[in-house]
N, C-alpha and C positions, 0 to 999 in steps of 0.2 A: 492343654498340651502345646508345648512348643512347637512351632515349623519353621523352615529358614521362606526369608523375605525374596519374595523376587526379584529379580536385579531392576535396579532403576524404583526401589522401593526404600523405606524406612518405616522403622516401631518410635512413635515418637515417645515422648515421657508417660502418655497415658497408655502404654504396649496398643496402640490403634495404628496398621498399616498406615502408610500413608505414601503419597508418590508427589511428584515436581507438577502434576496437571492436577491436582486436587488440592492444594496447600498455597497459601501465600506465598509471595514472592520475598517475607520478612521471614517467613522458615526455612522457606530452602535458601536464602543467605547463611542463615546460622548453621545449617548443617554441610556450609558450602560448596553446595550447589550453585548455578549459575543463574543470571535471570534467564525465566522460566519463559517469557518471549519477546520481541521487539517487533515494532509494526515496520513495515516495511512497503513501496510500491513493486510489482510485478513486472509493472514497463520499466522497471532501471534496465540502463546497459551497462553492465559491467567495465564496457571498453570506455566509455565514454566520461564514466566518473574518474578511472583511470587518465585520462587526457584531463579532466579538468584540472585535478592534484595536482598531474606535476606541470601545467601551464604555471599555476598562482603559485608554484614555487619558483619557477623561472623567475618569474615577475618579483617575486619576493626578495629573491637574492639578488637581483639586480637593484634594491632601495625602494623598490614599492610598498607605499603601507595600503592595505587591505581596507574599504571603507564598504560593508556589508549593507548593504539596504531591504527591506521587506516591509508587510504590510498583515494588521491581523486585527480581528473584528470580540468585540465585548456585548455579549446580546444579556440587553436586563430579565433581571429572572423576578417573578413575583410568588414564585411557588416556592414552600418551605422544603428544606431538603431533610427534614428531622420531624419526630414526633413520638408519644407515649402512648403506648396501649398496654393492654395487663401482658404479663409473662407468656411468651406463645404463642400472641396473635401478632399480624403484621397490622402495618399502621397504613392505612390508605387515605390517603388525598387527592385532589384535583388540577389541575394546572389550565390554562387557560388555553384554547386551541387558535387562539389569534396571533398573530405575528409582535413580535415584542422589536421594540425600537433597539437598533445596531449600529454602537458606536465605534466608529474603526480608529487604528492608532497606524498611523504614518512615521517610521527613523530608521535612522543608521545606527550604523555599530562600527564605529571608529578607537584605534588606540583603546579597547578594551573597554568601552563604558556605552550606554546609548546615548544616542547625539541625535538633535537637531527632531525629538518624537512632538506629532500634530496629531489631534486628537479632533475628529470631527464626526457626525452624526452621516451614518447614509454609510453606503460602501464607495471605495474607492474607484477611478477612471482614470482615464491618462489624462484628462485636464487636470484634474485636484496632483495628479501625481506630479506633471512637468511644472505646476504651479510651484508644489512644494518645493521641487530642485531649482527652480530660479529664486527662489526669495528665503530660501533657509538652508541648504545644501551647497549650493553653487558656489556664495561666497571663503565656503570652506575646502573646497580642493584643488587642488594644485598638480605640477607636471608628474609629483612622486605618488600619486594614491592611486590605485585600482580600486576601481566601483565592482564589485559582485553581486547579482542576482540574480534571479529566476527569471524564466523567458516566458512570465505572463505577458498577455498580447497589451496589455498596459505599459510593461518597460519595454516594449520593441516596436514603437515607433520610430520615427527619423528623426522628427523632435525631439525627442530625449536622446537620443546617439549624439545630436548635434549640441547639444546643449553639455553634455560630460564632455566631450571634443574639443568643448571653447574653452573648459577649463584644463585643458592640459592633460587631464584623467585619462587615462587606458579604462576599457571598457570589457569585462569579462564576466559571460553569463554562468551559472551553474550547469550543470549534466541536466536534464529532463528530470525529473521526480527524485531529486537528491537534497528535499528542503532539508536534510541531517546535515548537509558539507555548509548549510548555514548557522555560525554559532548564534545571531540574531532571533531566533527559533529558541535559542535557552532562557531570553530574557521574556521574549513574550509568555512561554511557559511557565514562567515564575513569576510575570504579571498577573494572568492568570488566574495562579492558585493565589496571591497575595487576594486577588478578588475573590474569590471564594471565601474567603474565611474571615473579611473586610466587608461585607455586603452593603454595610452603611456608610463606609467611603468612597466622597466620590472619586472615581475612577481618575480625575484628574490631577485629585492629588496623590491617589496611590503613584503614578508614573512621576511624577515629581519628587517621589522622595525615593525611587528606584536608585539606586547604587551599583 
């Protein structure tokens, strides 16, 4: 017997109820609906992301080109993320409970492309970081580029202030927990999954043939 669906509900093609918290996010596209959620931090200030916007647009429109910088880390996997069992059962495996070696990738994101990525084992510091801006950054900016990044306690020494200062750079950090107002976050994200699905590349040349 027919009944009407509850709101914020749908009959898909098999007449099965279904709702936006119980369904892929490739259903409720198609029956469009919005995505279903975005992660987000708690400590954003709203006012604050607000000021950062419209600074970098000041800057913008006075000839500033935007030279984005971050940092993100590739942990090797040795556990299979696939497997076969008969129809019904799930497929259990093991994974190693030891720390697996963490290779970080150090770039910018200039004029629309990643610039200037260092790929080294360990995680990053403000040596390895102020290193990298002297000897692969540095010689690339000038009085017209604004540096943006995040105010990890790595980019907010006086060392690095002083070293973006000598070349001419304005220096402007993002909002507190706004890593989204960084587009630099879309390539790591797509490094990433390129690794995922690449397991047996190495990683250094997957970021090499990044476009």
């Amino acid at each position: 017997m027919w009944r009407p669906i509850p709101i914020g509900r749908k009959r898909n093609g098999h007449g099965i109820s279904e709702s936006p918290g119980t369904v892929s996010g490739t259903r409720c596209a198609s029956w469009g609906w919005p995505i279903k959620k975005r992660r987000g931090y708690s400590e954003r200030d709203p006012l604050r992301r607000k000021q950062f916007l419209r600074l970098r647009e000041r800057f913008v429109r006075r000839g500033n080109y935007p030279v984005y910088i971050d940092e993100c880390g590739f942990v090797s996997s040795t556990a299979r993320r696939h497997g076969y069992a008969p129809k019904g059962q799930r497929v259990n495996g093991l994974v190693s409970g030891h720390r697996r070696p963490r290779t970080s990738l150090l770039a910018a994101r200039r004029e629309g492309r990643l610039a200037e990525p260092l790929l080294f084992d360990g995680t990053c510091d403000t040596g390895v970081f102020n290193t990298w801006l002297k000897t692969r950054l540095f010689p690339r900016l000038n009085a017209h580029h604004l540096v943006i990044m995040d105010n990890a306690a790595l980019h907010t020494s006086s060392e690095t202030a002083q070293l973006i200062a000598a070349t001419g750079a304005t220096l402007l950090f993002l909002a507190p927990y706004s890593p989204d107002l960084n587009p630099i976050e879309h390539d790591f994200a797509a490094l990433k999954k390129r690794r995922a699905y690449q397991e047996h590349v190495a990683i250094d040349n997957i970021v090499k043939t990044y476009h």
